[in-house]
C-alpha positions as CSV (number, residue, x, y, z in Angstrom):
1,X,0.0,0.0,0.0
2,X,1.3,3.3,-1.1
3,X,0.9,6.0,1.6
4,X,0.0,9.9,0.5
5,X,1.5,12.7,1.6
6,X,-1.0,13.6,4.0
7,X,-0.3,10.2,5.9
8,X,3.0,10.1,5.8
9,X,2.9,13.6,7.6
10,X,0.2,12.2,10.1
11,X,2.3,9.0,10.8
12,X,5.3,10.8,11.5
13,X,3.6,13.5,14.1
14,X,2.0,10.5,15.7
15,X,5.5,9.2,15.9
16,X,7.1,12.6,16.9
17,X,4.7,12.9,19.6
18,X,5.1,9.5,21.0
19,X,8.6,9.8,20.8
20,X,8.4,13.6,23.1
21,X,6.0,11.8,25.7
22,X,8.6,8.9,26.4
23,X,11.2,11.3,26.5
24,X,9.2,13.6,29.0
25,X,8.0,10.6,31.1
26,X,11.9,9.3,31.6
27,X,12.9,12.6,32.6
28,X,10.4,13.1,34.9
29,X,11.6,9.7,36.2
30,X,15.1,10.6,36.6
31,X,14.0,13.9,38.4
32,X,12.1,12.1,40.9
33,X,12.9,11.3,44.8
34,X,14.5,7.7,44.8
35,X,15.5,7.9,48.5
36,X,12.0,5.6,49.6
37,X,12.6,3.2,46.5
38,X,16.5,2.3,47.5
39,X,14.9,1.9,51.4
40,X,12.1,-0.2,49.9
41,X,14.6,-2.7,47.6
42,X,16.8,-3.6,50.5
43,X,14.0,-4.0,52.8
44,X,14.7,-1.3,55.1
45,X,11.4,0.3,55.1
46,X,7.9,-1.9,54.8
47,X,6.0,0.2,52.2
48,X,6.7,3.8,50.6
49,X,5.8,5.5,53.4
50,X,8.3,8.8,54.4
51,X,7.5,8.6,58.1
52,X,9.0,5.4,58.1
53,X,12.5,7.3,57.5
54,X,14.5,7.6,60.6
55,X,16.9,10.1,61.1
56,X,20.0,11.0,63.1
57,X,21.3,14.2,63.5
58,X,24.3,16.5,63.5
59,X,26.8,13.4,63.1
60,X,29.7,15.7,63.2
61,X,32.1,14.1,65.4
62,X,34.0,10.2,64.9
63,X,32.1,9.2,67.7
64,X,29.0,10.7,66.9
65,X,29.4,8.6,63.3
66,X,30.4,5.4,64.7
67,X,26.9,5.6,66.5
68,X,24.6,6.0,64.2
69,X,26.4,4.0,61.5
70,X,25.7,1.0,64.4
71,X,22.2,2.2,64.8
72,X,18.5,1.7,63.2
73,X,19.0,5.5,61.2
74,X,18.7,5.4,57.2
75,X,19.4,9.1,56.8
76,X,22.3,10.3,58.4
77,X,22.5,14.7,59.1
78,X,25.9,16.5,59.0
79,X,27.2,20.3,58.8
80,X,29.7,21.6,57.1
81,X,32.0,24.3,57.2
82,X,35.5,25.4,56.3
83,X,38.1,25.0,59.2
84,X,39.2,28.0,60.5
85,X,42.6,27.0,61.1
86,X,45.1,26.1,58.4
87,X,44.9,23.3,56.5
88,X,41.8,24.9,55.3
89,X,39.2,22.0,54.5
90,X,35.5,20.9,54.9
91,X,35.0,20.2,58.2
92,X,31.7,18.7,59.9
93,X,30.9,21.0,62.3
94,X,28.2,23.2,63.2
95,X,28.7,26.9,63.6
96,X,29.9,28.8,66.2
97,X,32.3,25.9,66.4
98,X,35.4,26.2,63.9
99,X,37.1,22.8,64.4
100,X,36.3,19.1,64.2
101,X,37.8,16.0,65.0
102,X,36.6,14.6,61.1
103,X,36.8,16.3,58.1
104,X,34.2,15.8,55.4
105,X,36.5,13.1,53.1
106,X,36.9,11.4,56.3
107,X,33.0,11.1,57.2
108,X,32.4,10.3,53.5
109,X,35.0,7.4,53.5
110,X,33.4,5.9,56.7
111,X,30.0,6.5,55.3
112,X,30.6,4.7,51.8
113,X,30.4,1.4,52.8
114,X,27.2,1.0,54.0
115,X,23.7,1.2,53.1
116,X,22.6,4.7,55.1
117,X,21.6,8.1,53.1
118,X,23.2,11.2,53.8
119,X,22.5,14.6,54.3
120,X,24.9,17.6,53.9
121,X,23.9,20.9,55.4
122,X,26.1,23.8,53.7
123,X,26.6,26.7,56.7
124,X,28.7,29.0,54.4
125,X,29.2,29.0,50.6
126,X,33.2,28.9,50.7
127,X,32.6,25.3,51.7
128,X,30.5,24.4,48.5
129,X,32.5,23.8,46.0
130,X,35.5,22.3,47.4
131,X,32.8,19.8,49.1
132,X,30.9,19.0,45.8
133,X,34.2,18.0,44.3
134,X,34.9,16.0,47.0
135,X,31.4,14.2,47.0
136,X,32.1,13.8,43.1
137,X,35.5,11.9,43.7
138,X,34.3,9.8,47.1
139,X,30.8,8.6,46.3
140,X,31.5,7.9,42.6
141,X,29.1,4.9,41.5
142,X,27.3,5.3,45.7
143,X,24.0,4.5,45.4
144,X,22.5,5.2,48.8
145,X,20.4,8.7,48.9
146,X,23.1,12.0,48.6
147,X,21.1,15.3,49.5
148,X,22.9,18.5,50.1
149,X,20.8,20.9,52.2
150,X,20.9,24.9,52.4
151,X,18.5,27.8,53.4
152,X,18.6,29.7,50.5
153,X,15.5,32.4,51.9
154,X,14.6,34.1,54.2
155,X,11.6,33.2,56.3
156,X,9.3,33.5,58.8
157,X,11.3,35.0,62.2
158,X,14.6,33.9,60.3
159,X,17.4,35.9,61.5
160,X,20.1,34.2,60.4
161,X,21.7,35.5,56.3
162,X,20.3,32.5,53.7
163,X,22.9,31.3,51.3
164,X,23.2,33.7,47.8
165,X,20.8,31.3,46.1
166,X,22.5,31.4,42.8
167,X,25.6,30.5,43.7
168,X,24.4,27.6,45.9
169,X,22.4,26.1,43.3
170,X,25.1,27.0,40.7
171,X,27.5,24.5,42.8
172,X,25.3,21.9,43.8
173,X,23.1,21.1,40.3
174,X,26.6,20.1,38.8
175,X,25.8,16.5,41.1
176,X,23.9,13.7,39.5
177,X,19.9,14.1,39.0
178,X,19.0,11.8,41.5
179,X,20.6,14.3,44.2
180,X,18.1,15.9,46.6
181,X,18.5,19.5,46.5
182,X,17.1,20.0,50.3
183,X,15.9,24.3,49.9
184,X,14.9,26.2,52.9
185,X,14.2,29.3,54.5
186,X,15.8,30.7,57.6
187,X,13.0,30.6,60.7
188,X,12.9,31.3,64.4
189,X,9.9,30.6,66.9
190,X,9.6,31.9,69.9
191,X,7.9,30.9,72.8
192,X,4.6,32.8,74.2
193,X,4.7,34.9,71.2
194,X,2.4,34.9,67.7
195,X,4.6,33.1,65.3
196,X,4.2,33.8,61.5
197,X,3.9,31.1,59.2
198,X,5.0,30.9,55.7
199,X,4.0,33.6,53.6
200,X,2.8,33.6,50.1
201,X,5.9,35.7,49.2
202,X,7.9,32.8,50.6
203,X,6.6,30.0,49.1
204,X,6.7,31.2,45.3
205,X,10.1,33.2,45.2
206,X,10.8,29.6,45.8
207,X,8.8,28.2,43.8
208,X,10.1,30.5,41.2
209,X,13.6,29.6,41.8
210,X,13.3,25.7,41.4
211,X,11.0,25.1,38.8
212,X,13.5,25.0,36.4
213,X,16.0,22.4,38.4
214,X,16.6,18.9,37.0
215,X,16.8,17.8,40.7
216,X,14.3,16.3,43.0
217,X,13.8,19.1,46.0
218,X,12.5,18.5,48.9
219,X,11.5,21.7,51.8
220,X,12.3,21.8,55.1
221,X,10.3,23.1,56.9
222,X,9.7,24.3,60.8
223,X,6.4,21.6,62.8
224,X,5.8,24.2,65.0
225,X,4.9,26.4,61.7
226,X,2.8,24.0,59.3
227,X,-0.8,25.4,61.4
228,X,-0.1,28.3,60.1
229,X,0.7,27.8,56.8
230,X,-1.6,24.7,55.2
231,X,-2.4,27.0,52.0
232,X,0.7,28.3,51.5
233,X,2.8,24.5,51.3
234,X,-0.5,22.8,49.8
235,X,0.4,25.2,46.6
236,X,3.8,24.7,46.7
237,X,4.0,20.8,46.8
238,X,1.0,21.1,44.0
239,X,3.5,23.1,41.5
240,X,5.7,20.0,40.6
241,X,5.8,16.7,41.5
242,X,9.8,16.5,42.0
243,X,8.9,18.5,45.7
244,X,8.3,17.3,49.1
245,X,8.6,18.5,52.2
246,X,11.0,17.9,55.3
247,X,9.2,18.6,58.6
248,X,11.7,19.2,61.3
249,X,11.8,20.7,64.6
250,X,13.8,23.0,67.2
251,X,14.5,21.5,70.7
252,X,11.9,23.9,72.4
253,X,9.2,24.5,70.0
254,X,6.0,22.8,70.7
255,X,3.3,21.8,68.6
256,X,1.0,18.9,68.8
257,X,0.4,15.8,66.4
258,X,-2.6,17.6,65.2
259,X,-0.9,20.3,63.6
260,X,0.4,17.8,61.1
261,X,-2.2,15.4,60.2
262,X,-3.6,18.0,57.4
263,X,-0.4,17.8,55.5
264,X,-0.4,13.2,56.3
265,X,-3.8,13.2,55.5
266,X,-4.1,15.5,52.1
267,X,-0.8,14.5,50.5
268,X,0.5,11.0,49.2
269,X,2.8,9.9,52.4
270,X,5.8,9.5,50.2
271,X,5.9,12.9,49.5
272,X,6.5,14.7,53.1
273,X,9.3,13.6,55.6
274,X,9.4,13.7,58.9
275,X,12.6,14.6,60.4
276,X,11.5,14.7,64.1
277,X,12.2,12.1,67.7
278,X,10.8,8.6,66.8
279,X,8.2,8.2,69.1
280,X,5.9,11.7,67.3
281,X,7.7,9.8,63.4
282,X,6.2,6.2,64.8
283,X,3.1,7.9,65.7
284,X,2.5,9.8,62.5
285,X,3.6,6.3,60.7
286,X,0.8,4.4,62.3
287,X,-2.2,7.0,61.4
């Protein structure tokens, strides 16, 4: 059968457009969070569930390491800085300290051998670079989860100076896809006071600065502050569905399990986090 023009240019659209939709639908796959999918293969987690994450914090010390690479954690939290003495390195430490016992090619070289994610939070931008090199050259061919975490914004009672956006994002998007690209905004909360929430300036400058990333980005953001702000994240986590959220907390903020059903309840529970003490993450698991 001899095909007309007309046919011939209908086939090959048909073609051309199947062709675009399998090329958009592996992107989107390569842009999206694997973190719960490496958990789920190795049977370290029961279902996709983000609750059932559990976290240790601030491993900045060779103690501090040894412990929870000999615990039940699956994401391990670090800081980073540049030493302040000579020879000038990353360091895992959180400011005001200056020193550590472990610099950041040593924690990477302990971490590499096992099966536990990893998350890098940048205090200061001299200590970018020199640490995304170093994450190139250690973790080559790692699998576990890599995310590299900075407050790039200013937020609601944040006090503290964000991160130059650009150049953060201009040193860390040079990392594989499958990197998380952990974006917040500096906060405070005080007690006995009225505590903003997130503001609809806040959530789309953010918005507006990492719609166009190739990376999977997840938000931390502050429990004691999600009453407050239901509308504001409910838009944000709609705009793509490479985001989800972080939900952490400060040693003496208080908020109450309630406060945080409305985001477990409206929202697929792969897609928010909860970095917070087990027994609230076990409890928020089980509703």
């Amino acid at each position: 059968m001899i095909l007309s023009p007309g046919n011939i240019r209908r086939t090959a659209l048909v073609l051309i457009g199947c062709f675009i939709v399998f090329v958009v639908w592996k992107l989107k796959g390569s842009m999206s969070d694997q973190c719960l999918d490496y958990f789920l293969r190795r049977s370290l987690i029961q279902r996709r569930d983000a609750a059932e994450v559990k976290w240790s914090h601030a491993v900045n010390s060779r103690s501090s390491l040894a412990e929870a690479l000999a615990g039940p954690s699956h994401m391990l939290e670090a800081d980073i800085i540049m030493r302040g003495d000579d020879p000038k390195e990353p360091i895992m430490a959180h400011p005001p300290d200056t020193n550590s016992d472990i610099t950041l090619r040593e924690w990477l070289e302990g971490v590499k051998t096992h099966h536990t994610g990893i998350k890098l939070d940048f205090k200061s931008l001299d200590a970018v670079s020199p640490s995304v090199a170093l994450l190139e050259e250690v973790l080559r061919d790692w699998s576990p989860p890599v995310w590299v975490n900075a407050d790039i914004l200013s937020g609601p009672g944040g006090k503290a100076r964000p991160l130059e956006p650009r150049a953060f994002l201009s040193a860390v998007t040079v990392l594989p896809t499958h990197t998380v690209l952990s974006l917040g905004w500096t906060t405070g909360w005080t007690a006995g006071t009225v505590n903003p929430g997130y503001s609809w300036q806040m959530v789309r400058a953010m918005d507006e600065i990492c719609r166009a990333l190739n990376h999977p980005v997840t938000f931390p953001v502050r429990a004691a502050l999600l009453a407050k702000s239901t509308s504001q994240l409910t838009w944000l986590l709609q705009q793509s569905d490479r985001y989800t959220l972080t939900v952490w907390t400060g040693q003496s903020d208080k908020f109450t399990l309630e406060d945080l059903l409305p985001y477990r309840n409206m929202f697929d529970i792969s897609r928010i986090y909860y970095d917070l003490p087990d027994p609230l993450r076990t409890e928020l698991s089980m509703t």
